[in-house]
N, C-alpha and C positions, 0 to 999 in steps of 0.2 A: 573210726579206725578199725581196720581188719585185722584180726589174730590170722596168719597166713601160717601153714607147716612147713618145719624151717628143721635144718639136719646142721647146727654149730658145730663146726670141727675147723675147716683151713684159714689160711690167713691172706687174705687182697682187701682191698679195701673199697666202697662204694661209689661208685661213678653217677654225676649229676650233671643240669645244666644250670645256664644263667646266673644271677649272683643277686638277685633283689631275692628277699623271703619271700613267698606268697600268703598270702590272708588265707581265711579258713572260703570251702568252697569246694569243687570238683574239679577234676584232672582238668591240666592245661596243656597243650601243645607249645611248646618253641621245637625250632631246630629239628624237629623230625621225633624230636624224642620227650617222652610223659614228664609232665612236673606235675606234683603232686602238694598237695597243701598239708603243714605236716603239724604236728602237734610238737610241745616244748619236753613234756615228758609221757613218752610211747606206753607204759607200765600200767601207768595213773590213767589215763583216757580211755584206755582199749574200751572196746565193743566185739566183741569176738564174734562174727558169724561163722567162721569155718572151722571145722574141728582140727586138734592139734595135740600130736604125740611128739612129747618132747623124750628124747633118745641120750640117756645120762652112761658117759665112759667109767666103769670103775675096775679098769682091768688095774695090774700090780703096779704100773708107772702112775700111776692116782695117788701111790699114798706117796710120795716122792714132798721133800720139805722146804717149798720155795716158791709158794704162793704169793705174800710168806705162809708158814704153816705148812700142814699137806692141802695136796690140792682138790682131794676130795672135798673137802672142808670146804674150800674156797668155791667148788660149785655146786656144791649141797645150798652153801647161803643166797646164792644167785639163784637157784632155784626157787628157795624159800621170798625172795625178794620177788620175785616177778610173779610167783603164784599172788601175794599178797595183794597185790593193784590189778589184776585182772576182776574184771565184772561177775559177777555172779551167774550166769546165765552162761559163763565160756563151756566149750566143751573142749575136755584136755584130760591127757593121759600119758603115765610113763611109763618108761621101758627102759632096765640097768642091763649090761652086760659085765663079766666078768667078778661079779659076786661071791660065787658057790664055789671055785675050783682054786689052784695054784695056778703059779706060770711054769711049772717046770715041766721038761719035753714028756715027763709020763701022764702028765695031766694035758695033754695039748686036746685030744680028740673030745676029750666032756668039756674041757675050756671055750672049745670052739663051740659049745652048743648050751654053754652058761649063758642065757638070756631072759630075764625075768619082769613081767610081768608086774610092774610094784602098784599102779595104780589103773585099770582099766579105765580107758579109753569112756568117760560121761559126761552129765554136769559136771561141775568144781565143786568138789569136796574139800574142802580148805583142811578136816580137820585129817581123813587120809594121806594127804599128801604131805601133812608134815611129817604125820608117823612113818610113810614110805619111804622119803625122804634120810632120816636120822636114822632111820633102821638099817642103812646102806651100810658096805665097809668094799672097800677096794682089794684085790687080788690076786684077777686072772688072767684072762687072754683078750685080745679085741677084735672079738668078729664084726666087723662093722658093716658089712655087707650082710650079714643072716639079721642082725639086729634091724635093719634098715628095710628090711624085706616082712620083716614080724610087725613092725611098725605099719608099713604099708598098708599090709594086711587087716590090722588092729581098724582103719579108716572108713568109712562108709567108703561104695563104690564110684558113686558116682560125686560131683561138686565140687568144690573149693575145698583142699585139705592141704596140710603141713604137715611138717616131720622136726625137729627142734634137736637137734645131736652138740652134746659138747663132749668134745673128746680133745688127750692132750698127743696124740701118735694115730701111727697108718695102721690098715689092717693086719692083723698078723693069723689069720684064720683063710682068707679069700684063697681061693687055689691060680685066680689072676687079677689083673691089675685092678683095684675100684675104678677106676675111670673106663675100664672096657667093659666092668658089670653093669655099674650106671648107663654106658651108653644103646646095653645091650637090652637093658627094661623096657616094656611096651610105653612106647609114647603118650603122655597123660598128660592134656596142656592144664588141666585142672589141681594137679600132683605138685608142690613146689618143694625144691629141699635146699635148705640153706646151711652153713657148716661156719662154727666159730672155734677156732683153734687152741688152745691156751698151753701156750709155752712151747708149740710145732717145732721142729727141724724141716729143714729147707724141703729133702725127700714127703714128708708128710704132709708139710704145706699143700706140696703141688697137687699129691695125691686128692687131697681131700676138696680143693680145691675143681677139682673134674666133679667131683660129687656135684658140688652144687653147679655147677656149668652145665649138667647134664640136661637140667631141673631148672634152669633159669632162674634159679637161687642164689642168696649172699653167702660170699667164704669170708670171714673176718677172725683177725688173730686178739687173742689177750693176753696182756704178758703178765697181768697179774690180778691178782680177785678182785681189784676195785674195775679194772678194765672189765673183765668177765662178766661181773655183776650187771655191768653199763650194757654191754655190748649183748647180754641174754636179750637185755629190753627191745632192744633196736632190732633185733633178730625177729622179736614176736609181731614188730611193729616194722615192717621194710620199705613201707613208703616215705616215715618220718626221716630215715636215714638220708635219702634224696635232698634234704633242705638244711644236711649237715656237712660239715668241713671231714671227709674222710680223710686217711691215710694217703688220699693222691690227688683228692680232687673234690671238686663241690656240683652238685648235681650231673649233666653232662662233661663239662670242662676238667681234665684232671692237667696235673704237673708234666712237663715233660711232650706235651704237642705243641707240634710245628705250627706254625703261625698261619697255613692253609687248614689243618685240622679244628683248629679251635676258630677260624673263620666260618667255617661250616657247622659248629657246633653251635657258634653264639651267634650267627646271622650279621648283626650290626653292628660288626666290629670298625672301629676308627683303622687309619692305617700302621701299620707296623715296618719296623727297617727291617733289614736282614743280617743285618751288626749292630751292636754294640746293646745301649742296653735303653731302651724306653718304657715308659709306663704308661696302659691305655686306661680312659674310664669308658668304661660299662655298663649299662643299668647303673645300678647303687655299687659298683666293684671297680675296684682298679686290678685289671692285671699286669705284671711285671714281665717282657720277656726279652733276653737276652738270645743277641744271635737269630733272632724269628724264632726261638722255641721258648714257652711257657715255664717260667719258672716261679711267679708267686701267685699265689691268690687271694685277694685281701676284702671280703665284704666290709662296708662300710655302718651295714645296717645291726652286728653285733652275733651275726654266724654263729650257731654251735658246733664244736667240734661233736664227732662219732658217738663221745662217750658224754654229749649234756654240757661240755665246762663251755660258758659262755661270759661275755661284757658284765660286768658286777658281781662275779663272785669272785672269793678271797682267792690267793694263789695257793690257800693250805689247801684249797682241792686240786689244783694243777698238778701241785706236790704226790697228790694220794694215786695218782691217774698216771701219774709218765716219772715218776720219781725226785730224786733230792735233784733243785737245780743251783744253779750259781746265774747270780743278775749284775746286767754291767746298765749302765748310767749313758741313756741318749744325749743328741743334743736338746734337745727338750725338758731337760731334767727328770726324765719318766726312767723305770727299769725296764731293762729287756729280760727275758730268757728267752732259751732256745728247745725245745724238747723234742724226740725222737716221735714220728710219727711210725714210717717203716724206714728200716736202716739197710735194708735192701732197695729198696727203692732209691734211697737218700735227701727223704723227703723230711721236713719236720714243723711243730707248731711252733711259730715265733709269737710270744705274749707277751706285750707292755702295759701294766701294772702301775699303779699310783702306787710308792711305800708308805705302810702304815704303820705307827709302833716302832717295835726293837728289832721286830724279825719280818724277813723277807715276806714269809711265808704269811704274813697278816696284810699285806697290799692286796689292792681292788685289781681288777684287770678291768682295763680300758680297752684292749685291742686283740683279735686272733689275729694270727695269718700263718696260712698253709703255703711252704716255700719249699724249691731245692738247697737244702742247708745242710746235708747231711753226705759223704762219701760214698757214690753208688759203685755198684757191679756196671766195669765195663763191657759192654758187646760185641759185635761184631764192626769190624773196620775193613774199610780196604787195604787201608794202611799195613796188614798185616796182623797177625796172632795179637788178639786183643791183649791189654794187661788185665794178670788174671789180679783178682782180690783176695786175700786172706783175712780170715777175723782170728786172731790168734786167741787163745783160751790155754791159759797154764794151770788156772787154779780153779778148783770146783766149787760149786754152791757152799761146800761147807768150809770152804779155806786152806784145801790138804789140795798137795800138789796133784795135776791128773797123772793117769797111767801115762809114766815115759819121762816122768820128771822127777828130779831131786832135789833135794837141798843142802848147801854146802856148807862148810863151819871155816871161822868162828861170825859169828851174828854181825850186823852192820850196826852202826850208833847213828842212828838218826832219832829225832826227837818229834819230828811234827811232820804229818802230812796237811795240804792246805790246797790242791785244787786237780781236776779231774786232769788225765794224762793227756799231754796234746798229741796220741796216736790213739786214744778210745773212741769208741765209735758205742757204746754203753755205759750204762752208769756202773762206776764200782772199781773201775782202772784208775790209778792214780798216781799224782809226783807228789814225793816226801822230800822233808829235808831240801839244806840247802845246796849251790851249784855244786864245790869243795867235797860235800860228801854222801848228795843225794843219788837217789833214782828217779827214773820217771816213767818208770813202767812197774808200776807195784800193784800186788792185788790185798785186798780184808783176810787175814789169816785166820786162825784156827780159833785165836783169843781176839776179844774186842779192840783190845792196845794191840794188835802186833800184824805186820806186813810180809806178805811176799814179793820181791823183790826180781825183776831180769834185766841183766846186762845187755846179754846178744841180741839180736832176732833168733839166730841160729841156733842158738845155745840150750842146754836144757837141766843145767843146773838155774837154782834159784836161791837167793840171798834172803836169810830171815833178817828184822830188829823187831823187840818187844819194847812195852813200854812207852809206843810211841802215842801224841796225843792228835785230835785232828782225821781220825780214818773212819771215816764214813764215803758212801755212793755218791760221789760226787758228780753229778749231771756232763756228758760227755761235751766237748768243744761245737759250737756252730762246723765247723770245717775241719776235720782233724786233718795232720799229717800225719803218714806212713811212719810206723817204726823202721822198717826196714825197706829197704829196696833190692831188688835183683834184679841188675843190669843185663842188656842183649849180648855183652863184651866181656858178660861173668864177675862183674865186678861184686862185689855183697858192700851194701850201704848202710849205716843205721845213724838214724835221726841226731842231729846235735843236742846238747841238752847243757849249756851254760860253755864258759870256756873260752877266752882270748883266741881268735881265728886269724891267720891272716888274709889279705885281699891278691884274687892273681895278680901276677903282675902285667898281664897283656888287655885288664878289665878292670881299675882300683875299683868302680862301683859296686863291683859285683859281692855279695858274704857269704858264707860258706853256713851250708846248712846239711850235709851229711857228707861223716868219711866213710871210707871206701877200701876195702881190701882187697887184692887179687893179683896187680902187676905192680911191676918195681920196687922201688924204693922209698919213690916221693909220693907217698900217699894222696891217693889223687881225693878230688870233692867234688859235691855234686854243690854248682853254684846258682844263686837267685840274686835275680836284679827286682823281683818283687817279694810281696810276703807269703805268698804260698810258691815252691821252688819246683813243682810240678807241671810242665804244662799238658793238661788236660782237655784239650780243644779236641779232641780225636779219642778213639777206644783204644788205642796204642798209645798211654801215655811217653814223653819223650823229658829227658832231663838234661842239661848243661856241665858236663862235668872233661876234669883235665888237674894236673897238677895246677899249684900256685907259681911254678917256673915252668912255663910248656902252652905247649896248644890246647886249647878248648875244642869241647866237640857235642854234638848234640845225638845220644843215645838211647835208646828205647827201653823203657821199663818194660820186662816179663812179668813180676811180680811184685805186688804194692800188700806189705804185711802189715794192719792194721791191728787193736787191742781189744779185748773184748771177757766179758766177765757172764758168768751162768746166772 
């Protein structure tokens, strides 16, 4: 296996083909595109031929405490982890930014040119790299383009080199965009720069993301140190990646292609409808697609996901990897969970597990599969102005309301929270309490027992209870509903949440699953004749709503407000 030079900073996730593992052995062609034979753990195997300057972010948003921990921390030890299982013989070197200075506007000009040197660019020095490593502390600015240009440099001229960047933000130094400095570099098909993200915003995603596109390099996100840790490795190692279940898709084949795209992808594909929902076998895979487009992907031979978790280990690592889940009972008598792969996407791991013991978290996993299970970002339609998405965010990392919010008095009496909110789209949103006097949009307060609490969508007070038991990260729903809705008619909607409804009277079948404010008198509802009261066939979502005495009508969602925690 090759140590390739790799720039971790954005978040997409790795595209593969086919669904059989391959043996150990040389690149193979399917489908127009490289399969490669991959190792189980990328860290532990390497052989490094190419030199590699890995590019560590420790500007002032590093020391930020929600790793967990600070996040320097979090990839100082991923560093320290991947230095560890590399060969002797690797040639690797680092390079910190943002060390020496502050972030504030009078230190911006030396911030921007805070680039240090911590280990030159040789053999592996195991016993350097620790000390360089630990002698770090986070600070200042992120020139990510001059850091990235020193690295370059750092590289013999000519051959196979990488570049290895983790960073948690865009640049705040470049005078334009990274993605038009990157594209503006002299062409180096030898030069590769890959970008792993850990804990991005959408804008930096993208940004960093061009980085490695530039470079025909991998952008991968981490959302937390155990992720980081996994995902340094697969970075060093990017052909192992190709023979794992990413974030969209498993070597060629991702989630979300049309039934002619993934026929061109996988060659010898059986046939496919263009409704409803069938399941095809494949080499050793069954894929799932509804409508003609790809929505699961299920190896049968024991797949690793991105970050390693594969068939026979416990689920206390599924746990460590994608967070606290909640498991429901097949008909097989096997557990499911459901876990966030990217929630932009709307993609996720489904893992079915044999339970062992007291605790979930002690069952085997029997099964991956990489599915659409998660609420994506709508696009473009003909239909009209897509429905946009909201992730709503009321409470910060630390449990204190964000800037624009409040908290009102006197406190709520609830006593127990017990499962993750059916509008989170993240772990850590949750319903307490029961119908009578709960909520169902609360977030982990400030103390271990106590809740923040929102009624509205719209609203921007928030309700405290202390004391309460039960409040942990509770793993977000397979499928959330919308907390809220806004209507093309202006109506404002929010989700029901327990509560004797009645049925219209022009439809008894139909139940009411969000009211609705704006016209009259008789509070109108948005109605469902099935269990999710959305229809989402189109990027203009459309809903069924009309009083319970009146006409029904079928109207267009503008905007679908979802729950979502730091």
């Amino acid at each position: 296996m090759r140590l390739r030079v790799a720039i971790c900073i954005a978040a997409t996730a790795i595209i593969a083909v086919g669904c059989s593992t391959q043996g150990s052995g040389g690149p193979k062609e399917a489908g127009g595109t490289q399969q490669v034979s991959v190792t189980a753990d990328p860290a532990s195997e390497a052989s490094a031929t190419a030199p590699t300057v890995i590019v560590l972010d420790a500007s002032g948003s590093m020391k930020q405490d929600d790793a967990p921990g600070p996040r320097i921390d979090a990839a100082k030890n991923a560093i320290h982890t991947l230095v560890s299982g590399l060969p002797d013989d690797a040639a690797l070197g680092l390079i910190a930014y943002g060390t020496a200075t502050g972030s504030s506007d009078a230190e911006k000009f030396a911030g921007c040119r805070d680039i240090k040197t911590v280990v030159p660019l040789g053999p592996l020095d195991r016993n350097a790299f620790a000390a360089g490593i630990d002698g770090l502390s986070a600070s200042g600015y992120t020139p990510i383009m001059a850091a990235l240009q020193q690295a370059a440099a750092a590289l013999p001229a000519d051959g196979e080199r990488t570049i290895i960047l983790v960073s948690d933000g865009e640049d705040t130094c470049s005078t334009e965009p990274p993605c038009e400095s990157t594209q503006a570099m002299p062409h180096d098909p030898d030069l590769t720069i890959h970008t792993i993200g850990f804990k991005l915003d959408a804008a930096a995603s993208a940004q960093l993301k061009c980085i490695a596109d530039a470079t025909g390099g991998m952008a991968i996100d981490a959302a937390n140190a155990a992720q980081l840790t996994a995902r340094l490795a697969v970075a060093s190692d990017p052909e192992s990646a190709r023979e794992r279940l990413s974030t969209s898709g498993f070597r060629n084949l991702r989630i979300g292609m049309t039934e002619e795209e993934t026929r061109k992808a996988a060659g010898d594909l059986g046939p496919v409808s263009k409704t409803g929902t069938v399941v095809v076998q494949w080499q050793d895979c069954e894929l799932t697609f509804t409508d003609g487009v790809l929505v699961e992907i299920a190896p049968r031979t024991g797949a690793a996901t991105l970050d390693g978790l594969t068939v026979g280990q416990k689920m206390q690592r599924a746990a460590e990897l994608y967070g606290p889940f909640t498991a429901t009972t097949n008909s097989d008598g096997e557990s499911v969970a459901v876990f966030p792969a990217d929630t932009e996407a709307g993609t996720g791991y489904r893992i079915t597990f044999t339970p062992e013991g007291k605790k979930a978290d002690e069952g085997t996993i029997t099964r991956i599969v990489l599915c659409r299970c998660l609420p994506t970002t709508a696009g473009s339609s003909a239909g009209g102005t897509p429905t946009e998405i909201v992730n709503l965010v009321a409470v910060d990392g630390s449990g204190k309301p964000k800037s624009g919010w409040s908290v009102q008095t006197p406190a709520m009496k609830i006593s127990e929270c017990y499962a993750a909110s059916q509008s989170a789209v993240t772990p850590g949103v949750i319903t307490c309490g029961i119908t009578a006097d709960g909520a169902d949009a609360c977030w982990v307060g400030p103390e271990p027992d106590s809740i923040l609490c929102l009624q509205f969508p719209w609203g921007t007070e928030l309700i405290t209870a202390r004391g309460v038991d039960g409040v942990e990260a509770y793993p977000p729903p397979a499928d959330p509903t919308p907390f809220g809705l806004e209507l093309e008619n202006g109506l404002l909607c929010r989700v029901r949440h327990g509560g004797s409804w009645p049925s219209p009277e022009s439809n008894p079948s139909l139940a009411g699953a969000y009211s609705c404010r704006g016209q009259g008198t008789d509070t109108p509802i948005v109605w469902s004749e099935s269990s999710y009261p959305i229809d989402r066939s189109e990027d203009r979502w459309t809903v069924l709503v009309g009083p319970s005495k009146g006409p029904l009508k079928t109207v267009a969602v503008t905007k679908a407000i979802f729950l979502a925690a730091e």
